[in-house]
C-alpha positions as CSV (number, residue, x, y, z in Angstrom):
1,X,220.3,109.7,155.6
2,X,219.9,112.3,158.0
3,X,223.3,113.6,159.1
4,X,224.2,113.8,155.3
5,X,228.0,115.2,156.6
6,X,228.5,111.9,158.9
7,X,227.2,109.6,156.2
8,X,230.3,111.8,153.9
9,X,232.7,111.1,156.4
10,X,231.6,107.3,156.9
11,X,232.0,105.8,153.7
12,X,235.3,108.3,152.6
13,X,236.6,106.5,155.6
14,X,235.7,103.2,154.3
15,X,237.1,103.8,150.9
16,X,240.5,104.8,152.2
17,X,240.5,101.8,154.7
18,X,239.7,99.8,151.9
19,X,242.3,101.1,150.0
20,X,245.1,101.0,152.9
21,X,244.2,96.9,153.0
22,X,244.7,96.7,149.0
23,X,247.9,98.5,149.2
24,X,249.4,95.8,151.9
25,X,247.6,92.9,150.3
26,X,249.9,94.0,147.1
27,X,252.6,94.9,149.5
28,X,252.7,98.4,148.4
29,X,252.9,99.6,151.9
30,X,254.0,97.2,155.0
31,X,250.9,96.2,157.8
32,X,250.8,98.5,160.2
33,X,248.1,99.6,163.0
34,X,245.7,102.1,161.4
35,X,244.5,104.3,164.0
36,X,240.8,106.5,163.5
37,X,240.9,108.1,160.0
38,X,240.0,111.8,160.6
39,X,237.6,113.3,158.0
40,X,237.8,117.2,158.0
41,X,236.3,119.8,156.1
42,X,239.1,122.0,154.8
43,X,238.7,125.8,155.2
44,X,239.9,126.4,151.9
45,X,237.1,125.7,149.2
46,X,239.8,124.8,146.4
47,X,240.9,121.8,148.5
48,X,237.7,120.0,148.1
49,X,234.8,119.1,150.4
50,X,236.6,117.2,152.5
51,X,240.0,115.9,153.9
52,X,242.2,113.6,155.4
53,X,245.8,113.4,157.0
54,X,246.2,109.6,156.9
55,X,249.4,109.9,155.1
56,X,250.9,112.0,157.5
57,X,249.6,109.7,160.6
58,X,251.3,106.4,158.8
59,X,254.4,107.7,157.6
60,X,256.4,106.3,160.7
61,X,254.7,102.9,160.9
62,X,254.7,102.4,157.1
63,X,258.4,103.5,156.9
64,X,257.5,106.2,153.9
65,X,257.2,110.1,153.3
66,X,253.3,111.2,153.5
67,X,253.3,112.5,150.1
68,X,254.1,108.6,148.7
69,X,251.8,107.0,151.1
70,X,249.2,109.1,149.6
71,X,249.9,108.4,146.5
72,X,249.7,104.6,147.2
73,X,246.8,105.4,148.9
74,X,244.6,107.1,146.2
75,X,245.8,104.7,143.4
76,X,244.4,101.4,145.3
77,X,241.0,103.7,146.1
78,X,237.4,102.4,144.3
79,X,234.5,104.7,144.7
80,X,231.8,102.8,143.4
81,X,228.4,103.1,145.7
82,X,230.1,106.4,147.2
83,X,229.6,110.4,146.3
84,X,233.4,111.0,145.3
85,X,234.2,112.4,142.1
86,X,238.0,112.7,142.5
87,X,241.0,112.9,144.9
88,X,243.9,114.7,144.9
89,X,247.3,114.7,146.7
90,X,248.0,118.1,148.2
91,X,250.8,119.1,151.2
92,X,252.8,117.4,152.7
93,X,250.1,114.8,151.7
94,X,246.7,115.7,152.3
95,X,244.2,113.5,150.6
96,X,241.8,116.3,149.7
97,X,238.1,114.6,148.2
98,X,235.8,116.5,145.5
99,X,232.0,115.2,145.6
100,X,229.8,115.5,143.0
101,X,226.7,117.4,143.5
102,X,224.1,114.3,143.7
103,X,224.6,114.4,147.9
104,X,223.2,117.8,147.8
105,X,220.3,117.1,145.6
106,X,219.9,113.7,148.2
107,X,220.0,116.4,151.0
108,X,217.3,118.0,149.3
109,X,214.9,115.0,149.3
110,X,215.9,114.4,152.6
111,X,214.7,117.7,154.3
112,X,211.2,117.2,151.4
113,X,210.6,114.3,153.4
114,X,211.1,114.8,156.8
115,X,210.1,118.4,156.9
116,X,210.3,119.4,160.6
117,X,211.7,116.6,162.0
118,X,214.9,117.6,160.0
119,X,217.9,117.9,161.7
120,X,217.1,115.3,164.5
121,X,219.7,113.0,164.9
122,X,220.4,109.9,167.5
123,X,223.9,110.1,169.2
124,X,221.9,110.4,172.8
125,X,220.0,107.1,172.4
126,X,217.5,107.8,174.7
127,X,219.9,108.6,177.9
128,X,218.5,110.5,180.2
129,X,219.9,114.0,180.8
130,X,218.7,117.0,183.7
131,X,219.7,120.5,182.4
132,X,219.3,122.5,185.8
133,X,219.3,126.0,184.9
134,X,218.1,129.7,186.0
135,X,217.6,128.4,189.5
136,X,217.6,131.9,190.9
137,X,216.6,132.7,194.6
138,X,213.0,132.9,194.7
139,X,213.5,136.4,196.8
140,X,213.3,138.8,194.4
141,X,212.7,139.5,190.5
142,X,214.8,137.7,187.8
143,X,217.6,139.9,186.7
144,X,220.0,139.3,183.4
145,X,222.4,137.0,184.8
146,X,218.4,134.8,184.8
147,X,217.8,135.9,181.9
148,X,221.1,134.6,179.6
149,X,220.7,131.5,181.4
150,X,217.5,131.1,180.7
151,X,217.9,131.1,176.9
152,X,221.3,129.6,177.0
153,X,219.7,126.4,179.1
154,X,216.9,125.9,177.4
155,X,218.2,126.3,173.8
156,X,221.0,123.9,175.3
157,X,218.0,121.5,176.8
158,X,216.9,122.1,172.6
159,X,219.3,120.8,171.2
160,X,219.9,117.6,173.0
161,X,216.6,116.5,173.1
162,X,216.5,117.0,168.7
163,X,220.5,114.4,169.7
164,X,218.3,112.0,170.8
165,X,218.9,112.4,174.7
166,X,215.8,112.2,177.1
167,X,215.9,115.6,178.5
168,X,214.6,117.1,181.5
169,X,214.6,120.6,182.0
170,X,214.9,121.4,186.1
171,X,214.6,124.4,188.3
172,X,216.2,124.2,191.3
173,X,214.0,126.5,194.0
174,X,216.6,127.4,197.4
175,X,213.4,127.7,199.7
176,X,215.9,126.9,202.6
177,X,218.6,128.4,204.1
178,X,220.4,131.8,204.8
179,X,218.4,133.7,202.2
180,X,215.0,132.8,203.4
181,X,215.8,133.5,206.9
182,X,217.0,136.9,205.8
183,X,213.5,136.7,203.4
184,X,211.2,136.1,206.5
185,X,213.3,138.8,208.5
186,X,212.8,141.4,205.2
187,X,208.8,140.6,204.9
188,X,208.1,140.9,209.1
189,X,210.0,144.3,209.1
190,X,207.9,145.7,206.6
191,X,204.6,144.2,207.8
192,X,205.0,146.0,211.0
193,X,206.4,149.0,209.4
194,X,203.6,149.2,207.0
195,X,201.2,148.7,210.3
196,X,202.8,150.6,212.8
197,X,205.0,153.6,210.7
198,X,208.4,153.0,209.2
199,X,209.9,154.5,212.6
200,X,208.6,151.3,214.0
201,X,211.3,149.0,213.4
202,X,214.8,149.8,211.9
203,X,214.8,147.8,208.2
204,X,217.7,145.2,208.5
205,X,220.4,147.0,206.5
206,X,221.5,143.3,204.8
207,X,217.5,143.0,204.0
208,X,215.7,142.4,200.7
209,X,214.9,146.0,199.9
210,X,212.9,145.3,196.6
211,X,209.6,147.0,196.3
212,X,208.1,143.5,195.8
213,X,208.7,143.2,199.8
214,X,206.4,145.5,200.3
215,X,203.6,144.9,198.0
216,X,203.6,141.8,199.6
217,X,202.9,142.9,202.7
218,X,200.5,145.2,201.7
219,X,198.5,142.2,200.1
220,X,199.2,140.1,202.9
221,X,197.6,142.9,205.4
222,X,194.3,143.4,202.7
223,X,193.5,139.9,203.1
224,X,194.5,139.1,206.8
225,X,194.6,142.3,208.9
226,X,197.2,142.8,211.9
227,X,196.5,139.1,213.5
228,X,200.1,138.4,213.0
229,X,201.2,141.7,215.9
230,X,200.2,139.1,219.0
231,X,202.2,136.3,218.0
232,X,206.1,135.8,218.6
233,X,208.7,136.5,216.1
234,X,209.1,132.9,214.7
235,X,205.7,132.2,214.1
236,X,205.2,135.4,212.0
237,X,207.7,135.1,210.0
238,X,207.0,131.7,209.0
239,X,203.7,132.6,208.0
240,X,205.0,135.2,206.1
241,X,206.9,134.0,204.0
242,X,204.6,131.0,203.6
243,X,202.5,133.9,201.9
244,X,205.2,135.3,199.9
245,X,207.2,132.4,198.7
246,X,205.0,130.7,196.9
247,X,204.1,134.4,194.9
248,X,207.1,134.8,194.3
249,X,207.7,131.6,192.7
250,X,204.9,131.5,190.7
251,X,205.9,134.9,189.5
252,X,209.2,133.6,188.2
253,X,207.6,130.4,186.6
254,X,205.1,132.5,184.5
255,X,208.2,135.2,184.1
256,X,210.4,132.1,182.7
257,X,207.5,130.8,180.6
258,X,206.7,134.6,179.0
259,X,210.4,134.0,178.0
260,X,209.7,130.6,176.1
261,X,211.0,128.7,179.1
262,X,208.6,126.0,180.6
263,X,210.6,123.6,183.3
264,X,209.7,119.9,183.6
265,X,210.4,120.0,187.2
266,X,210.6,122.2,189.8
267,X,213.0,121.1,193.1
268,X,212.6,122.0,196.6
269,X,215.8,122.2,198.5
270,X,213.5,122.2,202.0
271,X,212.1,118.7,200.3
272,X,215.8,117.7,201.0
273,X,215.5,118.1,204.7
274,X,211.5,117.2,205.2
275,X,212.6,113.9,203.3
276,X,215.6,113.1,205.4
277,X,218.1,113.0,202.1
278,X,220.3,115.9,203.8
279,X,220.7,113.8,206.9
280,X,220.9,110.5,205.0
281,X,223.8,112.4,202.7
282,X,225.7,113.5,205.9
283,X,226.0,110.4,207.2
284,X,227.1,108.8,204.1
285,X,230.1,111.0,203.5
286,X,230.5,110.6,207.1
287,X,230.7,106.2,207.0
288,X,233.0,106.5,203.8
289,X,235.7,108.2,205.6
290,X,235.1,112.0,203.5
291,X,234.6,114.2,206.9
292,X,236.1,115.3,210.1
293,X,235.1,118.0,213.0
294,X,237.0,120.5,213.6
295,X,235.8,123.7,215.3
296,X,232.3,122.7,216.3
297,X,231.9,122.2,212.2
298,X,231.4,119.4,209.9
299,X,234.4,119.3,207.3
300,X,234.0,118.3,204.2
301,X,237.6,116.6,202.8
302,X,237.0,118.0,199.4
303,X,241.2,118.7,199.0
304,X,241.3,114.5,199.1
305,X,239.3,114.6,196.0
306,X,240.8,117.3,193.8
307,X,240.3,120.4,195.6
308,X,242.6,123.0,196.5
309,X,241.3,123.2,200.6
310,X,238.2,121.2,202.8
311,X,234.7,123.3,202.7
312,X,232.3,123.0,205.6
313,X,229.4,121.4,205.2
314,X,227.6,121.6,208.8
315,X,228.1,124.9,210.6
316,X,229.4,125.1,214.4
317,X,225.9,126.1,215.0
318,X,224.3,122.8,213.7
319,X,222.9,124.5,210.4
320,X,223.9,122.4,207.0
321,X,225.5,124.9,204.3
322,X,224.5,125.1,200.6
323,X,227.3,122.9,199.9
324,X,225.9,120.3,202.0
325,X,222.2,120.7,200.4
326,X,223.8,121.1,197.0
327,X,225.6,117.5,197.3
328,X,222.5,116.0,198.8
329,X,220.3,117.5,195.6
330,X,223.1,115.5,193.2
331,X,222.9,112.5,195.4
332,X,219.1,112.7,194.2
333,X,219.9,113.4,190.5
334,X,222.2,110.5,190.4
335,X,220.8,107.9,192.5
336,X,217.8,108.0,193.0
337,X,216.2,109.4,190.2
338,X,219.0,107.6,188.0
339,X,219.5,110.5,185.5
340,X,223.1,109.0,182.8
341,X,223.9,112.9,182.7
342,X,223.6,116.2,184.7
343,X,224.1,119.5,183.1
344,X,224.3,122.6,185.6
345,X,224.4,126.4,184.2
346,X,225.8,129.2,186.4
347,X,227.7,132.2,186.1
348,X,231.1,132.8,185.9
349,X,231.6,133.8,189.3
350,X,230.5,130.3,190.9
351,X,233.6,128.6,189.1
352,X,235.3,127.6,192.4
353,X,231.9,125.7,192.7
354,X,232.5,123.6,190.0
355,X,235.6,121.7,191.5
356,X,234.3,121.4,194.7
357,X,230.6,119.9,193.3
358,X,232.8,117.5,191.0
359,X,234.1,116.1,194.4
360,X,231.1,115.7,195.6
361,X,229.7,113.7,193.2
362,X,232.9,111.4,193.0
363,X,232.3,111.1,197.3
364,X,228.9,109.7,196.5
365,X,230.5,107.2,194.1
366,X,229.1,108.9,191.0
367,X,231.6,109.7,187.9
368,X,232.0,112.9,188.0
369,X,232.5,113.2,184.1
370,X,228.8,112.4,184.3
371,X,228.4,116.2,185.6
372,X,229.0,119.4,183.1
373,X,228.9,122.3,184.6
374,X,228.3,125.0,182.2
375,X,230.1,128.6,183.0
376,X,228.2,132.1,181.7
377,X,229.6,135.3,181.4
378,X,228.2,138.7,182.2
379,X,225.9,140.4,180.0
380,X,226.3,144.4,179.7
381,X,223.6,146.3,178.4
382,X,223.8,149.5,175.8
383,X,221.0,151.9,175.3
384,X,222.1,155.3,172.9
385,X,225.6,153.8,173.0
386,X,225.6,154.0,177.0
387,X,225.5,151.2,179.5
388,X,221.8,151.0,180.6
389,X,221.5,150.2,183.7
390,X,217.9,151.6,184.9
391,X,214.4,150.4,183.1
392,X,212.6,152.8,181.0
393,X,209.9,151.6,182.6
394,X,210.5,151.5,186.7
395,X,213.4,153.7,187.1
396,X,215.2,150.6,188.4
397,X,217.3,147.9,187.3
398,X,216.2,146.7,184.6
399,X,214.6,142.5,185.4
400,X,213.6,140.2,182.6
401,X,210.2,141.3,182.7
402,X,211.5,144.4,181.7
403,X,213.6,143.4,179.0
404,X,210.6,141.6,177.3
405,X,208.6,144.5,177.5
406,X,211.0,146.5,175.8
407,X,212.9,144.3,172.8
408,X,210.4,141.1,172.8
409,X,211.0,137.2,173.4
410,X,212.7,136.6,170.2
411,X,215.2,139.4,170.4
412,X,216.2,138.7,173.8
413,X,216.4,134.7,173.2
414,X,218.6,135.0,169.5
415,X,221.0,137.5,170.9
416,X,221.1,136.1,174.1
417,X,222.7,132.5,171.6
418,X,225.0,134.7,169.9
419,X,228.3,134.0,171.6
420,X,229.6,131.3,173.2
421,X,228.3,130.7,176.9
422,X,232.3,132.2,178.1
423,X,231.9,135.0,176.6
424,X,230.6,138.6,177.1
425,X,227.6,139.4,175.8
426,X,226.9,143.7,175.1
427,X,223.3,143.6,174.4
428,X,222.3,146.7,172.5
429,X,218.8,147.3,173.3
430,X,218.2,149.8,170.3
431,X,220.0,147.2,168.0
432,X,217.6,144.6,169.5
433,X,214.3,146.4,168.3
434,X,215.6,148.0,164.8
435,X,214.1,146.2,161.5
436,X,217.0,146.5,159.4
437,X,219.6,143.6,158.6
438,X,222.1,144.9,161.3
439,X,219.8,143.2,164.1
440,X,220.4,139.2,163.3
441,X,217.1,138.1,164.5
442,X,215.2,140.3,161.8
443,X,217.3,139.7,159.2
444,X,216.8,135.4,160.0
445,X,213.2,136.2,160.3
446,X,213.2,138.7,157.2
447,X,214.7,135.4,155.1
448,X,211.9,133.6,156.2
449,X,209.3,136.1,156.0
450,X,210.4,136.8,152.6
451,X,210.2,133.2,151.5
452,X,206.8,132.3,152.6
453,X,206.0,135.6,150.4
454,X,207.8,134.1,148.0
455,X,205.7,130.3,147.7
456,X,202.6,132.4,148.0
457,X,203.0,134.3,145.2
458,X,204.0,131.2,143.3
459,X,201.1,129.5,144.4
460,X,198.9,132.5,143.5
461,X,200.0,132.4,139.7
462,X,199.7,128.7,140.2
463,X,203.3,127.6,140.2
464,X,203.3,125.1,143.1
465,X,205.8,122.9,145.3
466,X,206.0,119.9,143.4
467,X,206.8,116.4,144.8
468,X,210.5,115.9,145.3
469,X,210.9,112.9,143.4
470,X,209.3,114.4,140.1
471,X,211.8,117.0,140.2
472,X,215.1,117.2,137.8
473,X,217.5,118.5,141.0
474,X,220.5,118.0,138.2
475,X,219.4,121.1,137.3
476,X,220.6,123.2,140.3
477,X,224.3,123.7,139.5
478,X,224.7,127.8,139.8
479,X,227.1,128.8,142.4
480,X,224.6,130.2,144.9
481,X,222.3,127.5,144.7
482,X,225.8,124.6,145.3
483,X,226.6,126.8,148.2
484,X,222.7,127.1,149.8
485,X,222.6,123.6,149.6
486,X,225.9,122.3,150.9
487,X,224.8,125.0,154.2
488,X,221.4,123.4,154.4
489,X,223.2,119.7,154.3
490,X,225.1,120.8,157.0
491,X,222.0,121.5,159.8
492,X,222.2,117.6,161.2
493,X,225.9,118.3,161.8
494,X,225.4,121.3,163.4
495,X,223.2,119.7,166.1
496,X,225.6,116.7,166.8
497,X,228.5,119.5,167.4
498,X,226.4,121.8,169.8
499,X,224.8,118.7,171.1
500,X,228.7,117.8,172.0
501,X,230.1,121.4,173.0
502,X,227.1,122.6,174.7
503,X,227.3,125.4,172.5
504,X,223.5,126.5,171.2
505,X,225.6,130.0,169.8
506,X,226.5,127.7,166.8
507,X,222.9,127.3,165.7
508,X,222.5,131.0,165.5
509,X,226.0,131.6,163.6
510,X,224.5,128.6,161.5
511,X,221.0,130.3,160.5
512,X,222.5,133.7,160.0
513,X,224.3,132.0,157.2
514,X,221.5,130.1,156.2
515,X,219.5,133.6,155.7
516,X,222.7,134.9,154.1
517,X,223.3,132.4,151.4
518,X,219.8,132.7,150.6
519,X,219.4,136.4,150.0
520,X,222.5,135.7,147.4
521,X,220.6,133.2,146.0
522,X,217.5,135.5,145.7
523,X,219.5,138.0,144.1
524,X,221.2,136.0,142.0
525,X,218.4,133.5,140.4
526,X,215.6,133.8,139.0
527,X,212.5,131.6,140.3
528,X,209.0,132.5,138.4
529,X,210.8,133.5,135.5
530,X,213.6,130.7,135.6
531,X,215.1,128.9,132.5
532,X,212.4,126.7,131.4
533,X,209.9,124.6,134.1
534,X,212.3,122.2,135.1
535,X,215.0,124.8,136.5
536,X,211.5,126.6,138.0
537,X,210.6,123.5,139.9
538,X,213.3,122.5,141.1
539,X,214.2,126.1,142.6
540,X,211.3,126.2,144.2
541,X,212.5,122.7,145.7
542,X,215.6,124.5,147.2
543,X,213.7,127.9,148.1
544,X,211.0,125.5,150.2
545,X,214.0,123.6,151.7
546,X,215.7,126.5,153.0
547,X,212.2,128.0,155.1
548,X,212.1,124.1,156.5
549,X,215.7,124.7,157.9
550,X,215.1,128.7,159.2
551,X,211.7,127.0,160.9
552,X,213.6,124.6,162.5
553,X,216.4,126.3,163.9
554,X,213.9,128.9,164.9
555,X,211.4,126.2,166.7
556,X,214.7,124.9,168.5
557,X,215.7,128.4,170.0
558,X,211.8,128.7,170.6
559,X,212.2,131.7,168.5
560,X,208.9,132.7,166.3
561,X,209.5,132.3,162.4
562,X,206.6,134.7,161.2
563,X,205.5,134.4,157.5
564,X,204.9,137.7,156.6
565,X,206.7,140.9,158.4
């Protein structure tokens, strides 16, 4: 029983199938096509733990007002074998179900026995998934656009992988192109420069201009002199960046992996043309029909397949776009390394891209519902109630290196998950640092924190954890500790609906409540000095329970869950 909430919804189904084929076997209601049998929660407590419309859904086959076929409905019902306690009409005809409690104390044994591999869950049977995310130009520093990315895809990347799907976590490196041309031009103007005097050479004015340019070429010139001077243009900036490149990546791979983020792969787009996929790509678009010249260009006709207007994909001057290496790079995912799924993160201003990449893949005879592309908004910055624009510690804008420095991993990660992947995020850097319950991820890691406290002062006057099964659970029937548990039953849940939505924010909402219901609970009920042993025991049953689900959720949003603060 691991998704508790889906085993609920299963047999609650069954019982009113069940009872719609007694009611037409005594001809109570007339046969008629039942369609899926929704199972909600209802927002309102007082209509029970869960719901269903059925009645409303067969009124105009079964030839009968809602309220009536509900009625007809619950009288045929059995429950034997099943966690129902009663059933009540309600509406127009809701069928609203009360459970006992015994599926929360069976949720309890649950997370006792599988500890930290609760919550796992097996909708993705094994399929194979790439989550290609952060991806930045390898030209520069990461910035926060990187940065919210970086969280959101590898929490996302999380999540699926504890759904059962075979994830892969993918970097995608654009080492070819416009932007390393313009990378190579950057580095050789400030080689010579730092060789000859800035008056030597004008700096392009569409150059890299970062700082890092130059301390490359200052390391560059320590180790290998002016040798590059006699040779032509070309030849020294290839070499350059040859130098620099590789730097730079490394310094966004151990920049990602300071961060929590540690990719599975790392993908050349330049492999794409040393390989002969870009070429092979071009002509297969070509032989199905899905281009035409016009201009001196190569058009793609992306308006055939959904689009509003046709993109080049080979310039007039012979040079393959982005486009073109960006459908060649799919052509790999899908068919050649055979992944069932592709997930791509970017930000919100690449959503023309999306349309024109689910083209693509349908021109290379792939479904495109088999790609997701996953839209983030902006994320704005508040330091003193200001926008912060400038690090405190370079003067410049501020990179992810320098958001770790000042609020940490974990601050930058949680609130990073906070909101949904379309919206906004203002990230209040003061907020982000401040031990006090305002900042979410210290008041999650405060319930925490305070728990292990908790068990080792237990343990200390020698009141331990006791095995699950020797535990009267019956006895946890005060409001708090009903509400704690029917949050901590819902954890599996949780991970099959972000697993769905793409939506990692949920886990966050979901552990904030976690921490909440539990500091009620703490305030509320007594542990050491509990109503007799059996109460004692089997609060310290829940109390345990609840720091397995914090840890968890933590672990999954690679956030640290410290046991003393």
């Amino acid at each position: 029983m691991t998704n508790v909430v889906e085993v609920l919804k299963s047999q609650i189904s069954e019982v009113v199938k069940n009872s719609l084929s007694r009611a037409v076997a005594s001809g109570e209601l007339p046969e008629f096509e039942v369609g899926e049998i929704v199972i909600e929660t209802p927002r309102e407590k007082e209509h029970g733990d869960f719901s269903t419309n059925i009645a409303m859904q067969a009124a105009k086959a079964a030839k009968k007002a809602p309220r009536q076929i509900a009625d007809i409905i619950i009288k045929n019902m059995e429950f034997e074998g099943t966690y129902v306690e009663k059933v009540e009409t309600a509406g127009p005809g809701f069928i609203n179900f009360y459970l006992n409690n015994l599926w929360l104390y069976d949720t309890l044994k649950t997370i006792q026995t599988m500890k930290d591999k609760y919550g796992e869950i097996n909708v993705g049977k094994g399929s194979k998934v790439m989550v290609e995310f952060v991806s930045a130009n390898p030209t520069g520093p990461l910035h926060m656009g990187n940065a919210r990315g970086g969280a959101l895809g590898d929490c996302i990347a999380s999540v699926l992988s504890k759904a059962g799907y075979d994830v892969t976590r993918e970097f995608y490196v654009n080492d070819a192109g416009n932007q390393i041309e313009k990378f190579g031009i950057s580095l050789e103007a400030r080689y010579i420069q730092q060789l000859k005097g800035e008056d030597a050479v004008e700096f392009p004015e569409d150059g890299y201009h970062g700082e890092d340019i130059i301390e490359h070429m200052k390391d560059y010139i320590a180790i290998n002199g002016d040798k590059l001077l006699s040779v032509d243009s070309e030849q020294r900036r290839k070499e350059l960046v040859e130098f620099a490149l590789p730097r730079n990546i490394e310094r966004i791979r151990s920049g990602m992996e300071s961060y929590g983020v540690k990719f599975d792969v790392w993908f050349s787009e330049q492999s794409l043309y040393d390989s002969g996929e870009l070429k092979d790509t071009l002509e297969l678009l070509k032989n199905n029909g899905h281009t035409y010249e016009k201009d001196g260009a190569i058009w793609f006709k992306t308006s055939e397949l959904g689009t509003e207007k046709d993109e080049v994909i080979v310039r007039n001057n012979g040079l393959p776009t982005y486009f073109a290496s960006d459908i060649a790079y799919h052509k790999n995912k899908f068919l050649k390394r055979n992944y069932d799924r592709v997930i791509n993160l970017l930000g919100a201003d690449h959503h023309g891209h999306v349309a024109r990449m689910k083209a693509a893949v349908k021109a290379i005879d792939v479904d495109p519902d088999k790609l997701d592309v996953v839209l983030f908004q902006l994320v704005r910055l508040y330091r003193n109630g200001e926008i912060a624009r400038m690090s405190k510690r370079t003067g410049k804008s501020i990179s992810l290196t320098d958001l770790l420095e000042e609020v940490g991993r974990d601050a930058a990660r949680f609130i990073f998950n906070t909101k949904a992947s379309g919206s906004h995020i203002d990230f209040d850097l003061d907020l982000a640092v401040k031990q006090s319950n305002e900042n979410p991820v210290y008041y999650v890691q405060y319930a925490h924190a305070r728990i292990c406290s908790m068990i080792k002062r237990l343990e200390d006057e020698n009141v331990k954890l006791q095995s699950v099964d020797s535990v009267d659970l019956t006895k946890l029937v005060a409001k708090e500790e009903i509400e704690l548990m029917k949050k901590l039953a819902e954890y599996p849940e949780e991970i099959r609906i972000a697993a769905e939505t793409l939506e990692p924010s949920r886990l966050t909402r979901y552990v904030l409540d976690v921490a909440g219901l539990f500091h009620s609970f703490y305030n509320a009920c007594k542990v050491k000095d509990a109503e007799g042993d059996s109460l004692r025991n089997a609060r310290v049953v829940l109390v345990d329970s609840t720091r397995v689900v914090i840890k968890n959720v933590l672990d999954l949003l690679s956030i640290s869950a410290p046991e003393k603060m």
